[in-house]
C-alpha positions in Angstrom: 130.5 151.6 119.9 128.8 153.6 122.7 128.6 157.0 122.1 128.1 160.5 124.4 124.4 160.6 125.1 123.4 163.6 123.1 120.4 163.2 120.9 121.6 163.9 116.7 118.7 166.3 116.1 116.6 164.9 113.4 114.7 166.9 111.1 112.3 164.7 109.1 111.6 165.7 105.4 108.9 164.2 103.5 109.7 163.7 99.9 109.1 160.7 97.7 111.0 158.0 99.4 109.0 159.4 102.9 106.2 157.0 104.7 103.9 158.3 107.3 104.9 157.4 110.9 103.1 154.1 112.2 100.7 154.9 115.3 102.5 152.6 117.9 105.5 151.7 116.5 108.3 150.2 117.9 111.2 151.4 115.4 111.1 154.5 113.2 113.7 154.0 110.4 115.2 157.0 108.7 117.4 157.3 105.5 120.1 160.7 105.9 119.8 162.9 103.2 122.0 165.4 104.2 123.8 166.5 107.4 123.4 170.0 109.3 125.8 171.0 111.8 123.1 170.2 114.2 122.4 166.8 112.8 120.7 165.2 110.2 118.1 166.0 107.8 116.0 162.2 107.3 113.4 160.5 105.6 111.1 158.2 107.2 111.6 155.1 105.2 109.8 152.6 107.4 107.9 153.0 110.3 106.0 149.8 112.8 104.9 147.0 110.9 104.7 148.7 107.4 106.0 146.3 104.4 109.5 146.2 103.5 110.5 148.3 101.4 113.3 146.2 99.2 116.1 148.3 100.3 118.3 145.2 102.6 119.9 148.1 104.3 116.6 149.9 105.4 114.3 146.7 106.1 117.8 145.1 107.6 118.1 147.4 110.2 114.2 148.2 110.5 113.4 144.2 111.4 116.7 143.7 113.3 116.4 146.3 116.0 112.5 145.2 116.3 113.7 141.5 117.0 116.2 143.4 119.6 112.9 145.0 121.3 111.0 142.3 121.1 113.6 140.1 123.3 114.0 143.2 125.8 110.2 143.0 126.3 110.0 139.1 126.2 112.6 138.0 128.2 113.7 141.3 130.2 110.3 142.2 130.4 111.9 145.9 129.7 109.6 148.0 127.7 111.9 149.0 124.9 115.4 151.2 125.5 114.3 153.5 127.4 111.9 151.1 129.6 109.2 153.5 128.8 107.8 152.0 125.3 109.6 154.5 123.7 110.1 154.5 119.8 113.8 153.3 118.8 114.9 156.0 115.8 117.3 154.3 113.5 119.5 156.5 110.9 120.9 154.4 108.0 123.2 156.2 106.1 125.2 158.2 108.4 128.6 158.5 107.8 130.9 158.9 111.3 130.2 155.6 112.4 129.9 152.1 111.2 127.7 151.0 114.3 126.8 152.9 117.2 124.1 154.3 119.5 124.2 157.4 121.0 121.3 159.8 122.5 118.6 157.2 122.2 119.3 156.6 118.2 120.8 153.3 116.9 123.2 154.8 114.0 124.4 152.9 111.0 126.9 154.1 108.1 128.5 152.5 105.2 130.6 149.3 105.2 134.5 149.7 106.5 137.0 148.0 105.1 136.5 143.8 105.9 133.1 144.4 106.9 129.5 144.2 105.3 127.1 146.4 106.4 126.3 146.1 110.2 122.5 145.9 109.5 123.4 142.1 108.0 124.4 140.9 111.5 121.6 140.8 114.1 124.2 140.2 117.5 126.2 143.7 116.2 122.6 145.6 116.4 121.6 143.9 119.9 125.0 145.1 120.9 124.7 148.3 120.1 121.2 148.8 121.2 122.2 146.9 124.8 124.2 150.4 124.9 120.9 152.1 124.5 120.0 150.4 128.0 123.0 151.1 129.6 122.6 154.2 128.7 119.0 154.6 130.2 120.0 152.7 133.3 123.6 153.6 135.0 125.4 154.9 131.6 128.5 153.2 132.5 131.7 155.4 132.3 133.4 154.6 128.7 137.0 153.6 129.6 138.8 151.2 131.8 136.9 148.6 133.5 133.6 150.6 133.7 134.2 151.0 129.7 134.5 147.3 129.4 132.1 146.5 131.1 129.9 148.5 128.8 131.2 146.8 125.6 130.7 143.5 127.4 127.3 143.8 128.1 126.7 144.6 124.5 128.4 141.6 123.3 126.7 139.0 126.0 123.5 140.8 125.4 123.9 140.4 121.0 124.8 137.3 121.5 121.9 136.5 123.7 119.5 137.9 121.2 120.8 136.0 118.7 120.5 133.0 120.3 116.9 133.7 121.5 116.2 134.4 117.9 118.1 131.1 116.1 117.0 128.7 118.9 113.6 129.6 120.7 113.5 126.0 122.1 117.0 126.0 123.5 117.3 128.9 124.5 116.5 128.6 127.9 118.4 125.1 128.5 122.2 124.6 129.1 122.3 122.3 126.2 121.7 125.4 124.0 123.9 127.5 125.5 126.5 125.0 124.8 125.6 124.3 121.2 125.3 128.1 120.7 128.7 129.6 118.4 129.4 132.4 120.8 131.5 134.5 118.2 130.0 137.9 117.2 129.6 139.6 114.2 130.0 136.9 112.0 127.8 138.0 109.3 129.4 141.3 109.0 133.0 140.7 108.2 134.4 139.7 105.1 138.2 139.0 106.0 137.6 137.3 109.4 135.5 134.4 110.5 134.2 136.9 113.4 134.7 139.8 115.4 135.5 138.3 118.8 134.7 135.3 120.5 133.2 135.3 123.9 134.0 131.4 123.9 137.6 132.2 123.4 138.4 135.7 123.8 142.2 135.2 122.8 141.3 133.6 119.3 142.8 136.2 117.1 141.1 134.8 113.9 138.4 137.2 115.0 138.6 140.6 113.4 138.9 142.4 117.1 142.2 140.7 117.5 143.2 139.0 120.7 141.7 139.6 124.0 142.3 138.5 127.8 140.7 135.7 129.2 142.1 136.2 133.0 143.0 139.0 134.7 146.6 138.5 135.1 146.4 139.2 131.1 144.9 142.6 132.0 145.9 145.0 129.4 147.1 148.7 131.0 146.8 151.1 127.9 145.8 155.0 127.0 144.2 153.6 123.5 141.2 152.7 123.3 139.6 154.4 125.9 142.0 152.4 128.3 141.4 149.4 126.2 137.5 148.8 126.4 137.5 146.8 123.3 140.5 144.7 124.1 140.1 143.4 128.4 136.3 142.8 127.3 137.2 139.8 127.1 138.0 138.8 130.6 134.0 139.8 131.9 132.8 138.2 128.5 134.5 135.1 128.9 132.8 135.3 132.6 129.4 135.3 131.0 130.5 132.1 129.1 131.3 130.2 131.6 128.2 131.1 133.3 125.8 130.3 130.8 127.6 126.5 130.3 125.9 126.1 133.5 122.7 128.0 134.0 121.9 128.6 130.1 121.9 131.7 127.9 118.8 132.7 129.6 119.0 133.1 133.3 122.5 134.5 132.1 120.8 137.2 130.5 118.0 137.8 133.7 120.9 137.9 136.0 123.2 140.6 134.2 120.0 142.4 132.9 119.2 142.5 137.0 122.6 143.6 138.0 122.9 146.4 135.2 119.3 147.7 136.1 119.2 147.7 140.3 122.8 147.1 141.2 125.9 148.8 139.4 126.8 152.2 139.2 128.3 154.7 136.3 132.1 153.7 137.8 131.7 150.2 138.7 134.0 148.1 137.7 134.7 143.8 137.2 134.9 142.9 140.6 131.8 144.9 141.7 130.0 143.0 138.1 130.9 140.4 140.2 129.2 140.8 143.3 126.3 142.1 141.0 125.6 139.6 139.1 125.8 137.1 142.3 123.4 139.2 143.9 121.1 139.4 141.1 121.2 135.6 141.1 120.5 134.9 144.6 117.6 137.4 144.4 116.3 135.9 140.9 117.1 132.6 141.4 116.9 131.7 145.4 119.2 128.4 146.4 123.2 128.6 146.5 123.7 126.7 143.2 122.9 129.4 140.6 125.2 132.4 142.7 127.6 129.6 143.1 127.8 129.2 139.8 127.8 132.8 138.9 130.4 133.3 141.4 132.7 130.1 139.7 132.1 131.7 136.7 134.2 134.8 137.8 136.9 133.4 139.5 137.4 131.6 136.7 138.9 134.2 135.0 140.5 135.6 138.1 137.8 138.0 139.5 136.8 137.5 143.5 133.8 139.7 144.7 
C-alpha cells in the first residue's frame, strides 16, 4: 500500500526495551508504544547490525528491509530509498495498516484476517519499500494507470528481491527467471496459496482475487483508487514475460532505469512502455533486448 508522503512524526522514548542508535545504520527499527495525534511515540528496538533481539516481528522486519537495501545498492546501485544513504525507519506495531510506506517510513501492524504478519514475507517488504523509491523519484499519482503502475513496480521489484535473495547464482540468467515462482506474498497468508501471481495474474487462488492479463480485460472502476490493485496485473504480467527472456535481472535495471530518468507523476502503461524500451536500448545497446521489452508489452496488448 502506498501511502500520502507525509512523514508520521516519531518521537523516540528510551525505556527498557530502548537500544542506542547504530552509527551508520541502514534500518532503524522502532516498536509503537503509543500514538499521538501527531504520530507515534517509539522505541528503538534495533538499530544497524546490533544482535537480534528474539522478537520474529522486530528482527523480521529489521533484517528484511536490510536485504531490501542491500539489493537497491547491489544491483540498482541506489544508495538506499532516498538514493542519499539515508536511514530506512521501520515502525512495527502500528495499527492503520497491515503494510505500507508512507513519508520515508516502512509501517507494519498486526496480522488481518488470512494473513500472518507481513514481516514473515520478504517480496511484501520489497514491495512496499519499492514505494519508498517511487516515492523519492517521480511519486507516481495513486489511481488509475499511474496508480497501477505504482503497485506494479512494488510487486516486480518484491519479487525481484526475492529472487536475488533465494537464488544469487540464477539470478541474473533466464533459466532462473523461469524456475522462479512469481506469486507474491506467499508466506504471509494463511487462507490462500498467495496474494497475486505476476505469472498468471487471473489465477484467483491468490488472495488479491483475479486480475487482467491484456488490456481488453481493463477494469473501469471508482474502487480502489480506480482499481490499482486489480489492472496491475496487465503491466505485471508485462514484466513476466520480459524476464522469460532477458532474466529477472536486466528486468529489474531496465524498470529501475525507466522509473528513475524516464516517467513522470501521470504516466501511464503505454508510456511504461516506451520507458522501459528506452531504458533497454540505453542499458543494453543492440535491438534484441528493446525487442524483447517491446514483445513483452504487446503481449498483453500495450503498443508504445
Amino acid at each position: 500500500m502506498k501511502l500520502n508522503p507525509v512523514k508520521i512524526t516519531v518521537q523516540p522514548t528510551f525505556g527498557s526495551a530502548a537500544v542506542p542508535p547504530v552509527a551508520n545504520a541502514k534500518v532503524n527499527t522502532y516498536r509503537v508504544t503509543s500514538e499521538t495525534k501527531d504520530g507515534y511515540d517509539v522505541e528503538l528496538v534495533r538499530s544497524g547490525d546490533a544482535p537480534a533481539t528474539g522478537d520474529l516481528v522486530v528482527d523480521g522486519a529489521h533484517e528484511k528491509v536490510g536485504i531490501a537495501v542491500d539489493f537497491l545498492r547491489e544491483v540498482l546501485g541506489r544508495n538506499s530509498i532516498d538514493g542519499k544513504g539515508g536511514v530506512v525507519d521501520a515502525l512495527v506495531g502500528v495499527t492503520h495498516t497491515w503494510a505500507a510506506f508512507g513519508g520515508g517510513q516502512m509501517l507494519l501492524g498486526a496480522p488481518e484476517p488470512g494473513f500472518k504478519s507481513a514481516t514473515e514475507s520478504l517480496d511484501v517488504i520489497g514491495h512496499e519499500l519499492m514505494h519508498g523509491v517511487d516515492e523519492a523519484t517521480v511519486s507516481l499519482t495513486y489511481e488509475n494507470e499511474s496508480g497501477a503502475l505504482s503497485e506494479s513496480y512494488g510487486d516486480v521489484f518484491g519479487e525481484a528481491i526475492e529472487q536475488w535473495h533465494e537464488d544469487r547464482a540464477g539470478f541474473g540468467t533466464v533459466e532462473g527467471a523461469r524456475r522462479a515462482d512469481w506469486v507474491g506474498g506467499e508466506d504471509a497468508t494463511t487462507t490462500a496459496p498467495f496474494i497475486n501471481s505476476l505469472r498468471n495474474p487471473a489465477d484467483a487462488a491468490g488472495a488479491a482475487g483475479a486480475q487482467p492479463a491484456h488490456m481488453r480485460d481493463y477494469v473501469t472502476m471508482v474502487e480502489d483508487n480506480g482499481g490499482v490493485h486489480v489492472n496491475v496485473g496487465i503491466p505485471n504480467k508485462a514484466a513476466f514475460e520480459a524476464a522469460q527472456v532477458l532474466g529477472t535481472e536486466q528486468v529489474a535495471k531496465i524498470w529501475y532505469d525507466a522509473l528513475e530518468h524516464r516517467l513522470t507523476s501521470t504516466s501511464g502503461f503505454s508510456d511504461a512502455a516506451r520507458a522501459t524500451i528506452a531504458s533497454a536500448a540505453a542499458l543494453y545497446p543492440g535491438e534484441q533486448t528493446s525487442a524483447a521489452v517491446r514483445d513483452a508489452w504487446a503481449s498483453v496488448g500495450i503498443q508504445p
